[in-house]
C-alpha positions in Angstrom: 144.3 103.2 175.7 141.8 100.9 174.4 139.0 102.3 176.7 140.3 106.5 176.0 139.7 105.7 171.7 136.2 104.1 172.9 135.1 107.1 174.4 136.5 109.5 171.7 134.4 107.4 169.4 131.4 107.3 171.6 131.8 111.3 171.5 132.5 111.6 167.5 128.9 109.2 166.5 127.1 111.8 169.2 128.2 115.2 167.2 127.5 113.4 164.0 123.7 112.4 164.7 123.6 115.7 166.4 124.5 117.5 163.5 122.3 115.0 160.9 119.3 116.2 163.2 120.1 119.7 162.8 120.1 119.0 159.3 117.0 117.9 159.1 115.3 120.5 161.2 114.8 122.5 158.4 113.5 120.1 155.7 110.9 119.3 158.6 109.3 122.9 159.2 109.1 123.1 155.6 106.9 120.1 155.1 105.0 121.8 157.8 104.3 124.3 156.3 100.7 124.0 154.5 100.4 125.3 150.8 98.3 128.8 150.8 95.2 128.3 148.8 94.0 130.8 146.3 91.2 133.0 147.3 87.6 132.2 145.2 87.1 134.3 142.7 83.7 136.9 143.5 81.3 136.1 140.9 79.8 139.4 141.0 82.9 141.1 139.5 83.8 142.5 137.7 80.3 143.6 135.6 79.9 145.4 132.6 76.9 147.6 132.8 75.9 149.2 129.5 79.6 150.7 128.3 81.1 150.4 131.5 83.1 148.0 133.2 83.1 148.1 137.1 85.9 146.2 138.8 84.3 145.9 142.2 81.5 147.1 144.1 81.1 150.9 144.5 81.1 151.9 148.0 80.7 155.5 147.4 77.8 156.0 145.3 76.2 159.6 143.7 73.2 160.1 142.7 72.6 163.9 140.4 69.3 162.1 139.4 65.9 161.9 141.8 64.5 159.3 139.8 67.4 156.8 140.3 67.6 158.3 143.6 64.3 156.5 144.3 65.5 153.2 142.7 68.4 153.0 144.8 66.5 153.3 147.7 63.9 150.9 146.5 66.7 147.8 145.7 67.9 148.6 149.3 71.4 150.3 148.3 71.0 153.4 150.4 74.0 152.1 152.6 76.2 152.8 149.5 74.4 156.4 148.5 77.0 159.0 149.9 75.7 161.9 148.1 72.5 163.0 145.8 71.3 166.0 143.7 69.6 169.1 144.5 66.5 167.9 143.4 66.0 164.7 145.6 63.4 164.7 147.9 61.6 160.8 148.0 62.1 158.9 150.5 62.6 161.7 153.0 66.0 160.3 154.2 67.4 161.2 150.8 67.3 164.6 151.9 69.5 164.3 155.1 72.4 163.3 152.3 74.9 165.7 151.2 73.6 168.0 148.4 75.8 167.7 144.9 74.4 169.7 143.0 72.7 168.5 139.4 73.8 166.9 136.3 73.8 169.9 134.7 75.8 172.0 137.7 77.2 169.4 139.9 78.8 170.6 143.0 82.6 169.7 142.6 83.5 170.8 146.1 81.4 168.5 147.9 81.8 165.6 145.5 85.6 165.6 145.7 85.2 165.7 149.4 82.9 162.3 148.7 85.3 160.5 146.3 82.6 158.6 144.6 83.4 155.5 142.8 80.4 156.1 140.7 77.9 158.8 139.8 74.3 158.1 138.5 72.9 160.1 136.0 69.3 160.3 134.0 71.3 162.5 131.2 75.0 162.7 130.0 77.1 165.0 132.0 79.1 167.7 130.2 82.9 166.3 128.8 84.6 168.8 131.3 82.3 167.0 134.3 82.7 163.4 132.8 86.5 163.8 132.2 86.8 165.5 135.8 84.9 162.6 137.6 87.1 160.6 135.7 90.2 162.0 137.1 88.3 161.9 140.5 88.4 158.4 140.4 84.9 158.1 139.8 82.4 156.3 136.8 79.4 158.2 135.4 76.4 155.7 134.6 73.8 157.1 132.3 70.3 155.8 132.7 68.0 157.6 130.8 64.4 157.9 131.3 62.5 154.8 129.6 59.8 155.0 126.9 57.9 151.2 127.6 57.7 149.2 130.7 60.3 146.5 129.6 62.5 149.8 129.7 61.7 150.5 133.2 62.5 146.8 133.9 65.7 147.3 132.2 66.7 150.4 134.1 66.3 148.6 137.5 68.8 146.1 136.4 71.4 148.5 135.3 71.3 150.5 138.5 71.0 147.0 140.2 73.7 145.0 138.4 76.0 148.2 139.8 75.4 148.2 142.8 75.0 144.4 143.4 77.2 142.7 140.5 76.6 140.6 137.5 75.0 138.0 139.3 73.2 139.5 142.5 72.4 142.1 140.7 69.7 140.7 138.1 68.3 138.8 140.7 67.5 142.1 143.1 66.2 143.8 140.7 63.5 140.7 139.7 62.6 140.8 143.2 61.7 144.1 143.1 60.5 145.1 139.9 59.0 141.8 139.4 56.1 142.9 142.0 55.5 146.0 140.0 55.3 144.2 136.9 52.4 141.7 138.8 50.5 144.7 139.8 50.8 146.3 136.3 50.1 143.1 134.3 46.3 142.5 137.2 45.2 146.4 136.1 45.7 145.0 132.1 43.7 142.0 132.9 41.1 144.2 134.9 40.6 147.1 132.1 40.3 143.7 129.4 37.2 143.5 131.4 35.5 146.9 131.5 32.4 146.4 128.9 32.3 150.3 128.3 35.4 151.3 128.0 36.1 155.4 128.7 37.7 158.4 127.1 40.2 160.3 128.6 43.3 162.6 128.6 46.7 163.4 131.1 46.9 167.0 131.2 50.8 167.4 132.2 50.7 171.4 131.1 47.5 173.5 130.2 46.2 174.1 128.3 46.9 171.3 125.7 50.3 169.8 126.8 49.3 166.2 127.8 50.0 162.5 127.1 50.3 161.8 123.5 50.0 158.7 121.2 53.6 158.1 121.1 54.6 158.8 125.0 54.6 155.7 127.8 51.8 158.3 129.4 49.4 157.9 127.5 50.1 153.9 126.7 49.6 153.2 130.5 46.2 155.1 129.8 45.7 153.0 127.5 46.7 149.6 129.9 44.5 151.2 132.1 41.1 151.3 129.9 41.3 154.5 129.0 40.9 155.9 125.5 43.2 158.5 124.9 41.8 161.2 123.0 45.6 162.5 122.2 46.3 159.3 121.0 46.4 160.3 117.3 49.4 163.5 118.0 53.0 163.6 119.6 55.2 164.9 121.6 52.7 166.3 124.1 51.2 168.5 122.0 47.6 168.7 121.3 47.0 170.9 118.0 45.5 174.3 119.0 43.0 174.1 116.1 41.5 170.3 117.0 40.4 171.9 120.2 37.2 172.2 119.6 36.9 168.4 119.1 38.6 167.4 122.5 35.5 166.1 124.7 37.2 163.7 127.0 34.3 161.3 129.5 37.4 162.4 131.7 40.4 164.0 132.4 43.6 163.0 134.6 45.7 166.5 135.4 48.8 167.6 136.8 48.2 168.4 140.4 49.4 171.9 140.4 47.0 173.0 137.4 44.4 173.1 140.0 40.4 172.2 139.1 39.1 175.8 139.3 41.4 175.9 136.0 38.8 173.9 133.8 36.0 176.5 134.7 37.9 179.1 133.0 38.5 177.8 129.8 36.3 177.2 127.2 38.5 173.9 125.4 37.1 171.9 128.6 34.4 173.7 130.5 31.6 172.0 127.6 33.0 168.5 128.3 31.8 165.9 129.7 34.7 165.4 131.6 33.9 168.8 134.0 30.2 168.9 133.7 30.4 165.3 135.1 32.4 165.6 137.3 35.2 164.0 136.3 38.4 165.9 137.1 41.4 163.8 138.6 44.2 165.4 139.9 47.6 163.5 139.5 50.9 163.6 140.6 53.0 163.9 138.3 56.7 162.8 139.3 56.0 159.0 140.2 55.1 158.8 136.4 58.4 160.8 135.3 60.7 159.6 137.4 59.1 156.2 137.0 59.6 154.6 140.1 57.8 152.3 142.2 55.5 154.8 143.0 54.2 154.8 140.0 52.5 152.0 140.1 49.9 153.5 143.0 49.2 156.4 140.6 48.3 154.2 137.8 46.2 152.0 140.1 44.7 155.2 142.0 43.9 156.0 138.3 42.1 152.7 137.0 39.9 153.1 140.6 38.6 156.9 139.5 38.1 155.5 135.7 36.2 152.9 136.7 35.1 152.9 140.5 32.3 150.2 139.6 35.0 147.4 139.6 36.6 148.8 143.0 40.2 149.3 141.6 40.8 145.7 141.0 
């Protein structure tokens, strides 16, 4: 009898520990179970650029305008340019990218087969188009053409900032517009040095449209050492009846006037600037759209101004 209750006992402390250790079980694989940490917060968004807030980085980008076209390409963002405008054709590979259309008459067909996240634009779209694109899913950036050099400066780190962030951003666009800004501030400090300084004009439009006092045209002729004979008028226009005093040492012209032009006229076929010689054609988008290529044109000009100090 004794020996039968020892080994119900026995049994009885075996099914309690047993269940005590299923018990346990499941306070166990809880304390195994490590706490999820948070994710780090991206310190590139989100970024306010101008009047917009973007939440994240835009991975389908439009562009309806050829001179942020070129900045795009220039801060490396290509890989994020789905479409572009009818008009953009530098670099070359901007012209193998679906064509959208323009600011003015964008294509809505193709760009809601894009679904952009954001559309750059030199000049405000219509409401219909903004409030469309809105509907689309997509933010319209406005970055209009600048009037100073700080401006240009500026515009790269709007169209860097959204495309990069608030932090990587900046700094892209310092990279990159900080060489142009070198190269412009060494053709200052070389025309500081020209003893006999030139006059001059930028013909954009015969037979008197060209670079005024109050235009960034003619204060890079100025940068460059180049008295600008316009300098006193604005907005492009020359007066018809101060012709006759126009006399430019040389003159700087739209490429597609052409230089048989200045023999049939008599405003500049007396001047110095054609019986010397000294006719220089120019091409004229790198200066409007005011990209990088810009620079080459203004150094290209310095070197026909003044050829005795080799472009430097």
């Amino acid at each position: 009898m004794k020996r039968w209750f020892a080994l119900v006992l026995g049994l009885l402390l075996l099914v309690g520990l047993g269940a005590c250790k299923g018990e346990e079980a499941p306070a166990s694989s809880a304390a195994s179970a490590a706490p999820q940490s948070e994710p780090e917060p991206d310190p590139n968004w989100p970024a306010q650029v101008g009047e917009l807030t973007l939440e994240s980085q835009p991975q389908q980008v439009i562009s309806l305008s050829p001179a942020l076209t070129e900045l795009v390409y220039e801060l490396e963002g290509e890989a994020l340019l789905a479409g572009v405008s009818s008009y953009c054709d530098y670099p070359k590979e901007a012209l193998d990218l679906p064509d959208c259309g323009s600011a003015l008459l964008p294509d809505r067909e193709t760009i809601q087969e894009l679904a952009p996240q954001l559309v750059l634009a030199s000049a405000p779209l219509s409401p219909e188009d903004t409030q469309w694109l809105a509907e689309l899913g997509a933010q319209v950036l406005v970055v209009e053409r600048a009037d100073s050099v700080d401006g240009i400066g500026e515009n790269y780190r709007m169209v860097s900032t959204a495309l990069y962030g608030k932090e990587a951003g900046p700094k892209r666009a310092e990279e990159v517009f900080g060489q142009l800004e070198a190269r412009y501030l060494t053709l200052q400090a070389a025309a500081q040095g020209v003893t006999q300084p030139v006059s001059g004009i930028y013909l954009r439009q015969a037979p008197l449209v060209m670079a005024t006092g109050d235009t960034l045209e003619g204060e890079l002729l100025e940068a460059i050492g180049v008295s600008n004979d316009a300098a006193a008028y604005s907005d492009w226009q020359y007066p018809a009846d101060q012709a006759v005093n126009l006399y430019p040492d040389l003159v700087f012209y739209a490429q597609e006037i052409g230089e048989a032009y200045f023999a049939t006229t008599q405003i500049y076929s007396t001047t110095d600037a054609y019986l010397q010689g000294r006719l220089y054609p120019v091409d004229p988008l790198p200066l409007e759209r005011q990209s990088g290529r810009m620079w080459e044109v203004l150094e290209g000009m310095f070197q026909a101004a003044y050829p005795e100090l080799g472009g430097r």
